[in-house]
MIVOKOL-250382 format. One record per atom (N, C-alpha, C): residue in three letters; atom name; x, y, z. Coordinates in steps of 0.02 Angstrom, whole numbers, plus 50000, padded with zeros to 5 digits. Example, Ala and Ser with C-alpha at 12.3 -4.5 7.8 and 13.67 -1.06 7.14 Angstrom:
2
+-----+------+-------+-------+-------+
| res | atom |     u |     v |     w |
+-----+------+-------+-------+-------+
| ALA |    N | 50660 | 49716 | 50390 |
| ALA |   CA | 50615 | 49775 | 50390 |
| ALA |    C | 50660 | 49835 | 50390 |
| SER |    N | 50642 | 49888 | 50354 |
| SER |   CA | 50684 | 49947 | 50357 |
| SER |    C | 50645 | 50002 | 50394 |
+-----+------+-------+-------+-------+
END
This chain:
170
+-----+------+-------+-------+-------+
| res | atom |     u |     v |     w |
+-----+------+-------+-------+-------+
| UNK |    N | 56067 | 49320 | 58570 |
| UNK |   CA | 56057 | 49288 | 58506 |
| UNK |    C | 56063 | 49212 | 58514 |
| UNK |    N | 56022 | 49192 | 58491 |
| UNK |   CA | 56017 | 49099 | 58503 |
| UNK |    C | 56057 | 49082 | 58441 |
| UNK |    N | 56089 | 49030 | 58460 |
| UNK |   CA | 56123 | 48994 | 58413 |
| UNK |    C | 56110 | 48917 | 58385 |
| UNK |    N | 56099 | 48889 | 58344 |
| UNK |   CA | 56099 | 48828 | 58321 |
| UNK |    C | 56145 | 48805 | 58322 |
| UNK |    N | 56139 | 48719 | 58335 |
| UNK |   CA | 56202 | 48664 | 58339 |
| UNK |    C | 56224 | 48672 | 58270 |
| UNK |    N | 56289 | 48666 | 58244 |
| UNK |   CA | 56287 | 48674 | 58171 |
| UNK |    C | 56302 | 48584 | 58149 |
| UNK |    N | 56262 | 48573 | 58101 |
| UNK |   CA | 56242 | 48505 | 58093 |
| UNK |    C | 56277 | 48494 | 58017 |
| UNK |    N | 56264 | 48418 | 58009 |
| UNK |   CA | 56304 | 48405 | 57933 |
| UNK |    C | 56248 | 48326 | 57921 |
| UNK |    N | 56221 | 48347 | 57873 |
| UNK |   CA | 56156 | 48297 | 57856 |
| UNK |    C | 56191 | 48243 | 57811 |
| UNK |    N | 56193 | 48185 | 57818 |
| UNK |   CA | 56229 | 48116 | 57773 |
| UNK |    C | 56172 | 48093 | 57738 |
| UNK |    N | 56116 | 48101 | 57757 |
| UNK |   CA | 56050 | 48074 | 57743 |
| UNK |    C | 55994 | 48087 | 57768 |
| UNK |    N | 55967 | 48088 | 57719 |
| UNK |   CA | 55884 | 48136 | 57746 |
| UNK |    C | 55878 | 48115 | 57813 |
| UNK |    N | 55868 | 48032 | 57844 |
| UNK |   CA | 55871 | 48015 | 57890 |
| UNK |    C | 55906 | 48035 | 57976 |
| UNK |    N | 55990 | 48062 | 57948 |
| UNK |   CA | 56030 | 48057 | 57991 |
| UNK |    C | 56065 | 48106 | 57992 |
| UNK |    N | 56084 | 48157 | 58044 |
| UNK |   CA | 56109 | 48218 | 58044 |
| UNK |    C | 56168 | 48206 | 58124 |
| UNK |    N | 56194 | 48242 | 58126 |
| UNK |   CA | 56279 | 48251 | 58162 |
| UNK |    C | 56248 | 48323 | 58211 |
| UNK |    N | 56242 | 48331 | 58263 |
| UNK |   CA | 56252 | 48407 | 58295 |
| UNK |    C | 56336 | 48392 | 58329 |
| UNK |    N | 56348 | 48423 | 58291 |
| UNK |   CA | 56443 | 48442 | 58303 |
| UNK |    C | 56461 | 48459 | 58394 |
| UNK |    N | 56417 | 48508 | 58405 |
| UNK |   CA | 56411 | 48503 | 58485 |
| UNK |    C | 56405 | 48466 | 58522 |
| UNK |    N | 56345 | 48378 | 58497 |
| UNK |   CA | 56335 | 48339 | 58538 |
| UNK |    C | 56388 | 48272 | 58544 |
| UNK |    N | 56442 | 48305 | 58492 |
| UNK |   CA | 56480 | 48219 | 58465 |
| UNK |    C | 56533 | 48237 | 58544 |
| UNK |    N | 56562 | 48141 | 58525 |
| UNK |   CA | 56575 | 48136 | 58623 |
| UNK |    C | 56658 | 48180 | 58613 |
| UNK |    N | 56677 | 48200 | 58661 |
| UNK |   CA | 56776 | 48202 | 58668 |
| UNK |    C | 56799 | 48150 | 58641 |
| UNK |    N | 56825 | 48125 | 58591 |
| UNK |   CA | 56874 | 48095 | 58579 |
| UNK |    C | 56913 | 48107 | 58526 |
| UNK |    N | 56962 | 48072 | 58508 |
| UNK |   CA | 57006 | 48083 | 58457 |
| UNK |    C | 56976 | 48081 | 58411 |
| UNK |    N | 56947 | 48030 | 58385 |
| UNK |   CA | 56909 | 47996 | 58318 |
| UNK |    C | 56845 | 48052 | 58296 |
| UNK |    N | 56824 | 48093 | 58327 |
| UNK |   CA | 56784 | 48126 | 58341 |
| UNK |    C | 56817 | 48218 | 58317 |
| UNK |    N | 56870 | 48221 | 58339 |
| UNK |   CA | 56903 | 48288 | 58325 |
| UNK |    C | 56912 | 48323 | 58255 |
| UNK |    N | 56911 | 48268 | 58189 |
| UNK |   CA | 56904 | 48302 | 58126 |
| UNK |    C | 56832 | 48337 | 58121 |
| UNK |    N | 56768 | 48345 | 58154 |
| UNK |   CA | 56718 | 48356 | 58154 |
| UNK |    C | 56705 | 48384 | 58205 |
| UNK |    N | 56730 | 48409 | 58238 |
| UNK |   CA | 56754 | 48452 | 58308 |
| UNK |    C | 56771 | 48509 | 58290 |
| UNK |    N | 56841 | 48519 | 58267 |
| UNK |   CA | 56877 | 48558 | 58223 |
| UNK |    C | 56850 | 48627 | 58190 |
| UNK |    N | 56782 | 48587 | 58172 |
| UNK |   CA | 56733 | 48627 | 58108 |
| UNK |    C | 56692 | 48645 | 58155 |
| UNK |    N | 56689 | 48651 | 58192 |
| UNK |   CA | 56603 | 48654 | 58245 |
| UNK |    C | 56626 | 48729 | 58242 |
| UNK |    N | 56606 | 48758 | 58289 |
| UNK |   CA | 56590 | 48823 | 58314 |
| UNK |    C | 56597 | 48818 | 58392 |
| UNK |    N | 56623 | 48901 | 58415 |
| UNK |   CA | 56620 | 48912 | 58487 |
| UNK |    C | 56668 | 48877 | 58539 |
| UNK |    N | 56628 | 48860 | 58583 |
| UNK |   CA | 56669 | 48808 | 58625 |
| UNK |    C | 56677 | 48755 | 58617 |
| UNK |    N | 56635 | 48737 | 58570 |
| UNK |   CA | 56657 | 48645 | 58527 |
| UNK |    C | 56733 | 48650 | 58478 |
| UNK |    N | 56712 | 48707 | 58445 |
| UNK |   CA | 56785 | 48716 | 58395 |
| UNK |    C | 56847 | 48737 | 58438 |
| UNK |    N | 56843 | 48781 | 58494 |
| UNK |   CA | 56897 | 48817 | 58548 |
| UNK |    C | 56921 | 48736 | 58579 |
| UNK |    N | 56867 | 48710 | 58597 |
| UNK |   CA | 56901 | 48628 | 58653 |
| UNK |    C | 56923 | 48579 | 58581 |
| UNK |    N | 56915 | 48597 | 58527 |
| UNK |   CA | 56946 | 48511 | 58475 |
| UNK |    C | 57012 | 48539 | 58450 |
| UNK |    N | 57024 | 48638 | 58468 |
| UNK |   CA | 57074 | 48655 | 58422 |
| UNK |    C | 57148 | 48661 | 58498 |
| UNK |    N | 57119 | 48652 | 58551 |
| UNK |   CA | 57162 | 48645 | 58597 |
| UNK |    C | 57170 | 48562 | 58621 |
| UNK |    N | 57125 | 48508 | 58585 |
| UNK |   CA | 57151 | 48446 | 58620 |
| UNK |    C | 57199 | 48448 | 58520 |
| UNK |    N | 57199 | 48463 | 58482 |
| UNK |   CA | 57246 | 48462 | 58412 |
| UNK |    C | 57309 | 48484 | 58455 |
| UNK |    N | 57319 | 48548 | 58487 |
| UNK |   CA | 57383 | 48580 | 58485 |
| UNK |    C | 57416 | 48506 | 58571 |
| UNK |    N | 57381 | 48471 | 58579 |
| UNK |   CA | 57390 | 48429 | 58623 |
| UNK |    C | 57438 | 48374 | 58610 |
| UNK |    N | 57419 | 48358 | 58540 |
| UNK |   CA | 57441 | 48297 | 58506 |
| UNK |    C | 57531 | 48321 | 58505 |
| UNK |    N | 57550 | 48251 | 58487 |
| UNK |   CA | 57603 | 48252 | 58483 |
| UNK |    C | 57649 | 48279 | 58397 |
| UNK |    N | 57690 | 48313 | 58398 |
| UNK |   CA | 57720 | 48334 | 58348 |
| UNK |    C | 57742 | 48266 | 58303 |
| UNK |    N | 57712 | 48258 | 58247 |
| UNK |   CA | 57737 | 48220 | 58210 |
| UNK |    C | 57661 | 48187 | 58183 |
| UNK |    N | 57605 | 48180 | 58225 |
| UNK |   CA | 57531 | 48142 | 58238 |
| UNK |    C | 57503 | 48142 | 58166 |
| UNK |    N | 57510 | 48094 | 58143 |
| UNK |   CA | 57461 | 48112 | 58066 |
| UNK |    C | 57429 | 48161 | 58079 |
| UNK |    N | 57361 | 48129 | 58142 |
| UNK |   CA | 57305 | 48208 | 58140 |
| UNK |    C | 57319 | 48263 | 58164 |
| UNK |    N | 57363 | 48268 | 58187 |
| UNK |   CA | 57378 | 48332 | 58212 |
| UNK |    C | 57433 | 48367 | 58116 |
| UNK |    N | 57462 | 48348 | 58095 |
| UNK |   CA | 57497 | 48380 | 58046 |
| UNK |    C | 57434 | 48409 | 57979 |
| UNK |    N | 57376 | 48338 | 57986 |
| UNK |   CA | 57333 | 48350 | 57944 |
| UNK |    C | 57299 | 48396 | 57956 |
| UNK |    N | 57273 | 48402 | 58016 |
| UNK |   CA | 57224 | 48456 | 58031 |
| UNK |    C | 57248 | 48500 | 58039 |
| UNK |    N | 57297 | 48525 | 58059 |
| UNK |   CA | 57357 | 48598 | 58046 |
| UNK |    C | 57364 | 48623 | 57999 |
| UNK |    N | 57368 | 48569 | 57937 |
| UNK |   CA | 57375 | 48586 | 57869 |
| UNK |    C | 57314 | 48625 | 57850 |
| UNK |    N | 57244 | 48583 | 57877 |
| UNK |   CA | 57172 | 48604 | 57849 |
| UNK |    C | 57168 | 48665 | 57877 |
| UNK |    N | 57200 | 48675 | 57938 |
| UNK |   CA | 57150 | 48737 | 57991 |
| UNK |    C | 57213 | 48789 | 57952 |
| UNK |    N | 57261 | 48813 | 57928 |
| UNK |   CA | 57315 | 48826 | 57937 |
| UNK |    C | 57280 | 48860 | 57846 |
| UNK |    N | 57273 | 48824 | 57809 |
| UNK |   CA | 57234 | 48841 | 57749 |
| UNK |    C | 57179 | 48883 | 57739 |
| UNK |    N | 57154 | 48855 | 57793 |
| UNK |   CA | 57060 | 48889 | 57810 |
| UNK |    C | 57089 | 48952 | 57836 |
| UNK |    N | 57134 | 48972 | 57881 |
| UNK |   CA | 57152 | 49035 | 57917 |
| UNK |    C | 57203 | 49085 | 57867 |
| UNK |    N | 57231 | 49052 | 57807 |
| UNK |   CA | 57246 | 49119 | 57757 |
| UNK |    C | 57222 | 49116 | 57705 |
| UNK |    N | 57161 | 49081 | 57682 |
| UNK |   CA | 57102 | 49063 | 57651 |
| UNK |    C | 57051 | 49135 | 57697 |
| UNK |    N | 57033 | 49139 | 57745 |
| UNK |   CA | 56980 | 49182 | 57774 |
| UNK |    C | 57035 | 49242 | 57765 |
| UNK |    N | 57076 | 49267 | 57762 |
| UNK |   CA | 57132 | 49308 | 57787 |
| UNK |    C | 57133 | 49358 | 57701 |
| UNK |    N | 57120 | 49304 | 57655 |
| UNK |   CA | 57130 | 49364 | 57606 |
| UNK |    C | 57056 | 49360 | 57567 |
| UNK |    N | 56998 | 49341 | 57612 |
| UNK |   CA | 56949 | 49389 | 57560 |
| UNK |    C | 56940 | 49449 | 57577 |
| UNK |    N | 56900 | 49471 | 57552 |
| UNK |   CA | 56880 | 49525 | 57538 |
| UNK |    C | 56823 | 49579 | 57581 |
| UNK |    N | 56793 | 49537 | 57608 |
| UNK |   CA | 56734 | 49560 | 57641 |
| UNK |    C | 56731 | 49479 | 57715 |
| UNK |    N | 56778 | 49508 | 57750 |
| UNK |   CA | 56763 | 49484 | 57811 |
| UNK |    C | 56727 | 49488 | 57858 |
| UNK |    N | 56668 | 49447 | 57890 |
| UNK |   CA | 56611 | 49452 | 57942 |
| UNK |    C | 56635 | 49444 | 58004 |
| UNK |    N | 56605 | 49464 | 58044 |
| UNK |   CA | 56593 | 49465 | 58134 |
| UNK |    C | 56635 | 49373 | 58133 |
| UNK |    N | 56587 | 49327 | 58097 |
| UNK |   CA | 56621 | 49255 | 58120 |
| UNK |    C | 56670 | 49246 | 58092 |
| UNK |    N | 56702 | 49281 | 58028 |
| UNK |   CA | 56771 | 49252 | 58006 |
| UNK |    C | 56802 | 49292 | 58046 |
| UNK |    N | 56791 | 49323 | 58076 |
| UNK |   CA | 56862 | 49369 | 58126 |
| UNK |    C | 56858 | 49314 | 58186 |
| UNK |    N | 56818 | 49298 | 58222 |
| UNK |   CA | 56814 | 49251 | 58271 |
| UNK |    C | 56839 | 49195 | 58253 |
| UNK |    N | 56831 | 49169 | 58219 |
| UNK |   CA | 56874 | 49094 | 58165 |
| UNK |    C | 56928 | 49126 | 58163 |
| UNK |    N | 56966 | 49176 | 58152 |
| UNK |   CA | 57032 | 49194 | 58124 |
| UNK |    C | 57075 | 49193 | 58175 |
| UNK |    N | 57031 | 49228 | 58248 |
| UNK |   CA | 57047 | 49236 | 58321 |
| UNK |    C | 57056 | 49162 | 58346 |
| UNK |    N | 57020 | 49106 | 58339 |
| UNK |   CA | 57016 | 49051 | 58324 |
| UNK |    C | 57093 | 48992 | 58321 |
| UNK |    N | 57083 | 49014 | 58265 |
| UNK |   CA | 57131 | 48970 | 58187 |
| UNK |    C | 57197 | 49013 | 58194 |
| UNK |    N | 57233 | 49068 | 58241 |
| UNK |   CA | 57282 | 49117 | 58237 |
| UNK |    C | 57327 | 49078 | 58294 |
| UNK |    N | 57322 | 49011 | 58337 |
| UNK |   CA | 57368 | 48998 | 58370 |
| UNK |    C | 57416 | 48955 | 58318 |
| UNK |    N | 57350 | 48907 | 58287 |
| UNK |   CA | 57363 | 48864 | 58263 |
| UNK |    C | 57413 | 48872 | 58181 |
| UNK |    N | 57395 | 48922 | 58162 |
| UNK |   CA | 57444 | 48948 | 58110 |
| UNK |    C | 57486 | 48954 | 58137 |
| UNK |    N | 57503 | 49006 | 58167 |
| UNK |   CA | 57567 | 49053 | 58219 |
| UNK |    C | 57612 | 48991 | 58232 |
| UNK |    N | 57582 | 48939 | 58247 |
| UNK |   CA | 57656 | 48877 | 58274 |
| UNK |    C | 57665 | 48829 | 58237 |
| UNK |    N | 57611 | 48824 | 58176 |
| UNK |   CA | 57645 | 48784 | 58107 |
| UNK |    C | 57674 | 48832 | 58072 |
| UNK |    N | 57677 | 48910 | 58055 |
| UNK |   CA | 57721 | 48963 | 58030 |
| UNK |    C | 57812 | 48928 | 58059 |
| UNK |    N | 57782 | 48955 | 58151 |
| UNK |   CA | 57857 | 48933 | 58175 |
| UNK |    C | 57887 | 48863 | 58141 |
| UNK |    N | 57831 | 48823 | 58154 |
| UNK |   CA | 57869 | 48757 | 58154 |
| UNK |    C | 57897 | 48772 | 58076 |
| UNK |    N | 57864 | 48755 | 58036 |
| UNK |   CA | 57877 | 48759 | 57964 |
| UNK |    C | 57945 | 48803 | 57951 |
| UNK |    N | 57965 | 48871 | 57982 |
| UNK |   CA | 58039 | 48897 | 57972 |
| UNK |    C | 58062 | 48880 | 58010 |
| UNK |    N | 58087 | 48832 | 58057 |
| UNK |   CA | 58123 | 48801 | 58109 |
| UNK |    C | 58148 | 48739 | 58073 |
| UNK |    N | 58101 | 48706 | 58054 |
| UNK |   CA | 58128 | 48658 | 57979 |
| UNK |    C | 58145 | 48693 | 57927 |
| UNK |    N | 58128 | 48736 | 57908 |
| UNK |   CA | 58156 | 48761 | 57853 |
| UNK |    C | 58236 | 48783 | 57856 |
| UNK |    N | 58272 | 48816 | 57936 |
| UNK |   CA | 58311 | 48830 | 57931 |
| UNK |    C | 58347 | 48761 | 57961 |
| UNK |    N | 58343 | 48734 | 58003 |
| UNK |   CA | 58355 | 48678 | 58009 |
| UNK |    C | 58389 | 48616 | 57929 |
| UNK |    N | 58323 | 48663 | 57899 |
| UNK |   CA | 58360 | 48614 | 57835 |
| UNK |    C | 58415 | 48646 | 57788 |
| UNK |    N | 58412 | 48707 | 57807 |
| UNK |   CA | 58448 | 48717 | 57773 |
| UNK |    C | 58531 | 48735 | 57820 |
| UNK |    N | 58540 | 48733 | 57856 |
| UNK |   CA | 58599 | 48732 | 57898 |
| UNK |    C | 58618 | 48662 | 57868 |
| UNK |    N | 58583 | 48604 | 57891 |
| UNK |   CA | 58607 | 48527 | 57871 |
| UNK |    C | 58641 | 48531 | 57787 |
| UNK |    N | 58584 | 48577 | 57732 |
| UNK |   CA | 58631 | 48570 | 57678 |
| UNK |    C | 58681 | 48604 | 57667 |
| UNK |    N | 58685 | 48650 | 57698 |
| UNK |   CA | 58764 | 48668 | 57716 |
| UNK |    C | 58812 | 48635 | 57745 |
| UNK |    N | 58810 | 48600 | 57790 |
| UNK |   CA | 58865 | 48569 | 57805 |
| UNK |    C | 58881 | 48502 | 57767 |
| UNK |    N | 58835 | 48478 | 57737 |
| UNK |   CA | 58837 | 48448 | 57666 |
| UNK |    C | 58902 | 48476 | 57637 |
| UNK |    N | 58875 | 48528 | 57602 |
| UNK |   CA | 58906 | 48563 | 57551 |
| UNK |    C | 58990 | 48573 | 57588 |
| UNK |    N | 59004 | 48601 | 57653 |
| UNK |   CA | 59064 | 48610 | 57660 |
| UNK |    C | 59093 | 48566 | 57681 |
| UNK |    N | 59050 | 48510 | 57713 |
| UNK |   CA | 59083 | 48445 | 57693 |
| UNK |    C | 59112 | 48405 | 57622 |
| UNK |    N | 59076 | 48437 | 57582 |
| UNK |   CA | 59087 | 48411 | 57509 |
| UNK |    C | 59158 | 48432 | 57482 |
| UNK |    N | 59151 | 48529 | 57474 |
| UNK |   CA | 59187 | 48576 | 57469 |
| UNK |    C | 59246 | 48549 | 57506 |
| UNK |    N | 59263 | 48522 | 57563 |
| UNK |   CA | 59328 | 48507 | 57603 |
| UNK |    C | 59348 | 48465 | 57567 |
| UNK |    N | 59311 | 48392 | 57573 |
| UNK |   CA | 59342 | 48330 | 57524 |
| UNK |    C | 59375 | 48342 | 57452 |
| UNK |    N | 59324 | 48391 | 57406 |
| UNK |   CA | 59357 | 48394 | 57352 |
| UNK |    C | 59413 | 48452 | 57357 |
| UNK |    N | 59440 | 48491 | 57393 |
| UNK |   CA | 59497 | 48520 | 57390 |
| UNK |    C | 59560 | 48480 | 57430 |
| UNK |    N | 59523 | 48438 | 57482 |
| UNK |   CA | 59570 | 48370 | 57498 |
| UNK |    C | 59624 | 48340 | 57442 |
| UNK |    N | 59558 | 48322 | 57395 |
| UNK |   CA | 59562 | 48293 | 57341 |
| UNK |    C | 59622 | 48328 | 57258 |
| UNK |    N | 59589 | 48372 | 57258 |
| UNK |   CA | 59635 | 48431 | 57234 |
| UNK |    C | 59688 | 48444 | 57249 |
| UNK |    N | 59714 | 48446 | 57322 |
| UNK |   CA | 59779 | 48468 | 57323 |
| UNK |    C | 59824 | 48388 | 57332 |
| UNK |    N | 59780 | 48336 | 57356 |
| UNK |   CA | 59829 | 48284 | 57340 |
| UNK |    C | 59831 | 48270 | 57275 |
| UNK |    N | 59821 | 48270 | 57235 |
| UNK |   CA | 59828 | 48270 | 57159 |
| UNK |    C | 59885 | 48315 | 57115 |
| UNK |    N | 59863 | 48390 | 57145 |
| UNK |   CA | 59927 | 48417 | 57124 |
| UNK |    C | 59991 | 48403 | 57147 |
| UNK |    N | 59986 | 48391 | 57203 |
| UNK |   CA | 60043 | 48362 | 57267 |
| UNK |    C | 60081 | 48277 | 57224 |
| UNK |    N | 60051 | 48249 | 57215 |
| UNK |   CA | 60064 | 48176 | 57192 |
| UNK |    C | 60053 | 48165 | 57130 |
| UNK |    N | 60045 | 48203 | 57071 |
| UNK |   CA | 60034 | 48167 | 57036 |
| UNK |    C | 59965 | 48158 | 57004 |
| UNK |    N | 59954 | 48128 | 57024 |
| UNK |   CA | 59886 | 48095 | 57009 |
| UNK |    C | 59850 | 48051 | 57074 |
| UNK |    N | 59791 | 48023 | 57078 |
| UNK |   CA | 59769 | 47976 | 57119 |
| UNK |    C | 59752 | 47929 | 57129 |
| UNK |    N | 59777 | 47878 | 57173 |
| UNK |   CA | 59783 | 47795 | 57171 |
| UNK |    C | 59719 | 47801 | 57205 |
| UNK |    N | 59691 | 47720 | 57224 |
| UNK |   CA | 59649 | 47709 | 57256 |
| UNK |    C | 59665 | 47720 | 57329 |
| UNK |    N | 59748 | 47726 | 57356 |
| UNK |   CA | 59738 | 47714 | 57418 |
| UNK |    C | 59751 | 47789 | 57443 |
| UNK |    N | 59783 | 47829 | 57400 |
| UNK |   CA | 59765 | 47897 | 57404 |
| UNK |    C | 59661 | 47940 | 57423 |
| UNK |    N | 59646 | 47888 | 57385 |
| UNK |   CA | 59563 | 47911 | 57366 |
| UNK |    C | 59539 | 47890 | 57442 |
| UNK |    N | 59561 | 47838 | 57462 |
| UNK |   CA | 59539 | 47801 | 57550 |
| UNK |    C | 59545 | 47841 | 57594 |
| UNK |    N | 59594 | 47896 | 57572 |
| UNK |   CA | 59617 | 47939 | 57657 |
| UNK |    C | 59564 | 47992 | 57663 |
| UNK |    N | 59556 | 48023 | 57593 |
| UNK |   CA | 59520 | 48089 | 57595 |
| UNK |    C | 59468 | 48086 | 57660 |
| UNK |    N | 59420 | 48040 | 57651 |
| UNK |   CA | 59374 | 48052 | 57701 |
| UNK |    C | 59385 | 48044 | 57790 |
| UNK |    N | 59450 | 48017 | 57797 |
| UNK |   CA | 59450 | 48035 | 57878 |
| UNK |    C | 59511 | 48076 | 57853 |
| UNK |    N | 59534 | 48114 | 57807 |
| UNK |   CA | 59568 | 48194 | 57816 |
| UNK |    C | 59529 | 48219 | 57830 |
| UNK |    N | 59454 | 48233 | 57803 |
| UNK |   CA | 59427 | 48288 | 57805 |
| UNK |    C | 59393 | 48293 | 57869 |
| UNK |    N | 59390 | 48238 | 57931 |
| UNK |   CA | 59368 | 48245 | 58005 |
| UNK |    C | 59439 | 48276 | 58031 |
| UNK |    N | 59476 | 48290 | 58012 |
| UNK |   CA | 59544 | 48338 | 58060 |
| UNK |    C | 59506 | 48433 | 58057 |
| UNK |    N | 59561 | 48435 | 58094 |
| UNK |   CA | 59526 | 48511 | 58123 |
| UNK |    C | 59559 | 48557 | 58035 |
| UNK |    N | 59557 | 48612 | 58034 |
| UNK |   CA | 59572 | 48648 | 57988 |
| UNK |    C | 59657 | 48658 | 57992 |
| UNK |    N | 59670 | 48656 | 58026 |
| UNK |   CA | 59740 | 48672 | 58053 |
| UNK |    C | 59793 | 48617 | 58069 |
| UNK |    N | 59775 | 48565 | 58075 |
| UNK |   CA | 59795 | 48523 | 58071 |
| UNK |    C | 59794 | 48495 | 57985 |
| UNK |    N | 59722 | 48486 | 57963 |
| UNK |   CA | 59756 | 48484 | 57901 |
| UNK |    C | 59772 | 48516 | 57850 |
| UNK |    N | 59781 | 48559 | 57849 |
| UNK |   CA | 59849 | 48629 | 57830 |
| UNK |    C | 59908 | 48597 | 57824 |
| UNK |    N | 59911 | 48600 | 57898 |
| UNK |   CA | 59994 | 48555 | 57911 |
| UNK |    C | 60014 | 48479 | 57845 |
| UNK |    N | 59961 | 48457 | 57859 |
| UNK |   CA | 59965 | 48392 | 57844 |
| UNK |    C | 59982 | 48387 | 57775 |
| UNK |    N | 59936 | 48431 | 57750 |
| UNK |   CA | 59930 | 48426 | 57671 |
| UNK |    C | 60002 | 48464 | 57644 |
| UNK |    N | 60030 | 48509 | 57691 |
| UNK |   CA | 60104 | 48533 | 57653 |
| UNK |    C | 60141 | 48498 | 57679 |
| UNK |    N | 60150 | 48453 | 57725 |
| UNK |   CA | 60211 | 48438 | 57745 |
| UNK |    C | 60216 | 48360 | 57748 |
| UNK |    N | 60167 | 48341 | 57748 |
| UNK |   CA | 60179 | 48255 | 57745 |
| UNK |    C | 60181 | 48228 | 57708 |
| UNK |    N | 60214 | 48173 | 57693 |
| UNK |   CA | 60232 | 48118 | 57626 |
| UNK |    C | 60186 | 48077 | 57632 |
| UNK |    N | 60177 | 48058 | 57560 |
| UNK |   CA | 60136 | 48015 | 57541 |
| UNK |    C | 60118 | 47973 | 57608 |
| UNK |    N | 60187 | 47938 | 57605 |
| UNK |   CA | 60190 | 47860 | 57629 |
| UNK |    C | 60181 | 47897 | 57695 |
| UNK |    N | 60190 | 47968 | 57730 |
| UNK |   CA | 60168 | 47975 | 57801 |
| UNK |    C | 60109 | 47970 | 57799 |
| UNK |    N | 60054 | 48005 | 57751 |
| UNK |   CA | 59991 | 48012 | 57745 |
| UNK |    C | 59952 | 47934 | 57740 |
| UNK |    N | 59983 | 47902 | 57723 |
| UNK |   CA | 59936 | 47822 | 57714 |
| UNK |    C | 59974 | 47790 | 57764 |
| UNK |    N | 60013 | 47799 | 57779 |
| UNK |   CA | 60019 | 47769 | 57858 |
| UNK |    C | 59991 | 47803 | 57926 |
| UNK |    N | 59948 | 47856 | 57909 |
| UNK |   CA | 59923 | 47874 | 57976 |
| UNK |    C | 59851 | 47876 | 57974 |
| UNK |    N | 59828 | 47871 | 57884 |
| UNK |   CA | 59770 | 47858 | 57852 |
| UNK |    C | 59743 | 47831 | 57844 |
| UNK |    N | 59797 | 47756 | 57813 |
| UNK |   CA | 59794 | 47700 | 57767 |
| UNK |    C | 59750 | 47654 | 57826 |
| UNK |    N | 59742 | 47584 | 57798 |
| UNK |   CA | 59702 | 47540 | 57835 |
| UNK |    C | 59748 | 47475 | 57851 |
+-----+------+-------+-------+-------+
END
């Protein structure tokens, strides 16, 4: 079966064969789209680029769309399975990437949070402990809450004020 260059007309005048455009970067958004071994060589110099690459995030995004875009019609052809075969690395490692940040982000807001959670029970028990809270009470909390758990246990039942801002204080 013969195949045609698949082309993109700007003007009656002037037409693109996607096959004939040269290797380069500048060249790869229109690569991308080609067919065959033009689309197989622009979707392996993409997975080339470096993580973070405008074009590489953009065109991941596009190809990554186009591949669960073809994925839920209805009546899939001989070429959307080949496109899918295609477009299936390139999903598969923005999937990964995308839950690798995702959990990534969410570990970080956790330790947020139990960083938070520490300070304000810091906070809490020097309060019940003292009274109330001065400013130079309010100064220590945050290098209490870099001590180990066990240590400040100790600390918080057994040390005086004036021990606590002298080993705290500035």
């Amino acid at each position: 079966m013969e195949t045609k260059p698949l082309q993109f007309f700007f003007h009656e005048s002037f037409h693109v064969a996607i096959n004939q455009l040269p290797i380069h970067q500048d060249t790869l958004w229109l690569r991308v789209l080609g067919k065959g071994q033009t689309q197989d060589q622009a979707i392996l110099e993409l997975e080339t680029l470096p993580r973070g690459n405008p074009l590489r995030e953009n065109l991941t995004e596009l190809l990554t769309s186009w591949h669960v875009t073809i994925q839920f019609r209805e009546n899939i052809d001989e070429d959307d399975r080949e496109l899918l075969m295609r477009l299936s690395p390139v999903y598969l490692r923005w999937r990964e990437e995308t839950l690798e940040e995702g959990i990534q982000q969410g570990i970080q807001l956790g330790v947020q949070q139990t960083e938070q959670r520490i300070k304000q029970m810091i906070e809490n028990f020097l309060n019940a402990r003292f009274g109330s809270l001065d400013s130079e009470l309010l100064a220590i909390i945050e290098p209490m809450s870099q001590l180990s758990p066990e240590e400040l246990t100790s600390l918080l039942l057994n040390a005086s004020r004036e021990e606590l801002l002298e080993r705290f204080g500035k």
